[in-house]
Structure formats: structure tokens, C-alpha cells
N, C-alpha and C positions, 0 to 999 in steps of 0.2 A: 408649825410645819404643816398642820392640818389646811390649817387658812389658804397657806401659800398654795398648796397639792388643788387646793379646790378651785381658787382663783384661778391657776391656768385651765383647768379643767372648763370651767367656766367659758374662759377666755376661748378655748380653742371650738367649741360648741357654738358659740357667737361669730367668729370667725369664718369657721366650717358653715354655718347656714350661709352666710353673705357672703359665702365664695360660690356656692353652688344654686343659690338663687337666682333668676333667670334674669340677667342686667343687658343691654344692648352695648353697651358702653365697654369696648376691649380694652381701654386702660385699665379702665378700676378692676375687671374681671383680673388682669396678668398683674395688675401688683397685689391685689386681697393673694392672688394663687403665690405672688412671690412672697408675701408676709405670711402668708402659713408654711413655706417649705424654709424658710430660714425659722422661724417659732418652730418647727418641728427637730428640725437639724440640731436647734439648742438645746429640746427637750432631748432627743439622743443622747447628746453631747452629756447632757447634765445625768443622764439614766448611767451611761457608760465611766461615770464619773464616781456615782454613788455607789458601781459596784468595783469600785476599787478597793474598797473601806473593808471589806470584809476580810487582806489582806494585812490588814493590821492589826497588833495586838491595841491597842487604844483609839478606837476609830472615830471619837470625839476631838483628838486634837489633829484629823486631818479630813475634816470635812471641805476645807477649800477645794480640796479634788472635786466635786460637784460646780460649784462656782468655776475652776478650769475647764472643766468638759463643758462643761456648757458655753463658754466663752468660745470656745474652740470649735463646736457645733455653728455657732453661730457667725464665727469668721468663715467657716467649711460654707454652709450656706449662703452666703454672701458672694462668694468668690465663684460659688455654682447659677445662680443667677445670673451675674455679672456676666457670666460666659456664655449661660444660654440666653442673656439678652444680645450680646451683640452678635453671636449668630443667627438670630431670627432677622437681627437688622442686612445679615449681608446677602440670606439665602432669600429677602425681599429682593432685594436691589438683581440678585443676579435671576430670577426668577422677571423682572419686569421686562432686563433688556435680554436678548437672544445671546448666548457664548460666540455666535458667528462675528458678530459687529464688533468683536475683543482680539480678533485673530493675532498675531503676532505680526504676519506680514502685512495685514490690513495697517496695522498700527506703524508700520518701518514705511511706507508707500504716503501715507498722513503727514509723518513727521518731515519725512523729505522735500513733500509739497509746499508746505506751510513755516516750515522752519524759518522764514525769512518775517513773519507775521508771529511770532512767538517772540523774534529776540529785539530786544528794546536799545536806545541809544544810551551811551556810555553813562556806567554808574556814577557817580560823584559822592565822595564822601567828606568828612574833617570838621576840622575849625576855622577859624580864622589864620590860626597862623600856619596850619600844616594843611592842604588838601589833597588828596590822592584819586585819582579816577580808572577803571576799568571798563 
């Protein structure tokens, strides 16, 4: 148990320098920072896990509560990522064009224009023996 406590400890010290090292390169920078907050979330998970044990009278036959928490940490992590990755993707995008150019009636004045260069000639579908079109 020693080994394991040291090895992440390890791990997270190796980590932690090469996330806060001075890289040019914003990928590698957001996924080392996403691979330490999911590795951190687990170690919670696994923290909050270990102190469940103390709630039992035989805390050797339910150490998989650490293995839960920690799995659990580690999904929690994931799913926090996940959501600030693709928020950073849309406050780019809205961030590049102007909110003016989205307007609602800009968009209704567009569609009315153009709608005749949008819609295409009749679909065709089937097989041989059966064909259907719209």
C-alpha cells in the first residue's frame, strides 16, 4: 500500500511540473491540466472512499469502497472536462462572430430570400420493386 501511496504521489509531482512548465503548445498544456483534474478527482473519489471504512466494524472486508470512490471521482472528472471542453469550443465560436449577425429576424429575412436555393428536387427512394418519391 506503501508503493501504491508513493507511486501516485510520484506520479502527480511529475505531472504537476509538466503541466506548469512553460509549453507553447495549448493542447498539450489543456490536456496535461485535463489529466491532472480527472487524476485528482480520482484521488478524492478514492480519499472519500477510504474514509467510509471507518464506519465499519471489519473494514478489511470492504475496502472496495476506495476502488468505488475512486472510480466514481474519476467518471465525476470526466464528465467536468467533457463540459468545460465543449464550452470553451462554443464561447470560441461565439466570441469570433458578432451576436448581431445571429439576429432572429436577420435570420427569418435570409431564410425567405434564399429558400428557393436551399430546397432541392424531389427525393427518390426504394428498390427495384417498390420506389417512393418526395
Amino acid at each position: 500500500m506503501k508503493n501504491w501511496l508513493f507511486g501516485i504521489i510520484i506520479f502527480q509531482l511529475l505531472t504537476l511540473n509538466m503541466a506548469f512548465a512553460q509549453q507553447e503548445d495549448d493542447i498539450m498544456k489543456n490536456t496535461q491540466n485535463d489529466i491532472l483534474l480527472v487524476a485528482g478527482a480520482g484521488a478524492g473519489g478514492a480519499i472519500l472512499g477510504l474514509s467510509t471504512l471507518s464506519f465499519y466494524d471489519k473494514a478489511s472486508m470492504h475496502v472496495s469502497n476506495i476502488w468505488t470512490g475512486a472510480a466514481i471521482g474519476i467518471i465525476a472528472g470526466v464528465i467536468f472536462v467533457a463540459y468545460s471542453s465543449a464550452q470553451k469550443g462554443s464561447e470560441e465560436l461565439q466570441g469570433a462572430i458578432p451576436s448581431e449577425a445571429f439576429s432572429t429576424s436577420e435570420r427569418v429575412v435570409w431564410h425567405r430570400g434564399n429558400a428557393n436555393l436551399l430546397s432541392s428536387g424531389p427525393v427518390q427512394y426504394g428498390t427495384q420493386l417498390w420506389q417512393s418519391s418526395f
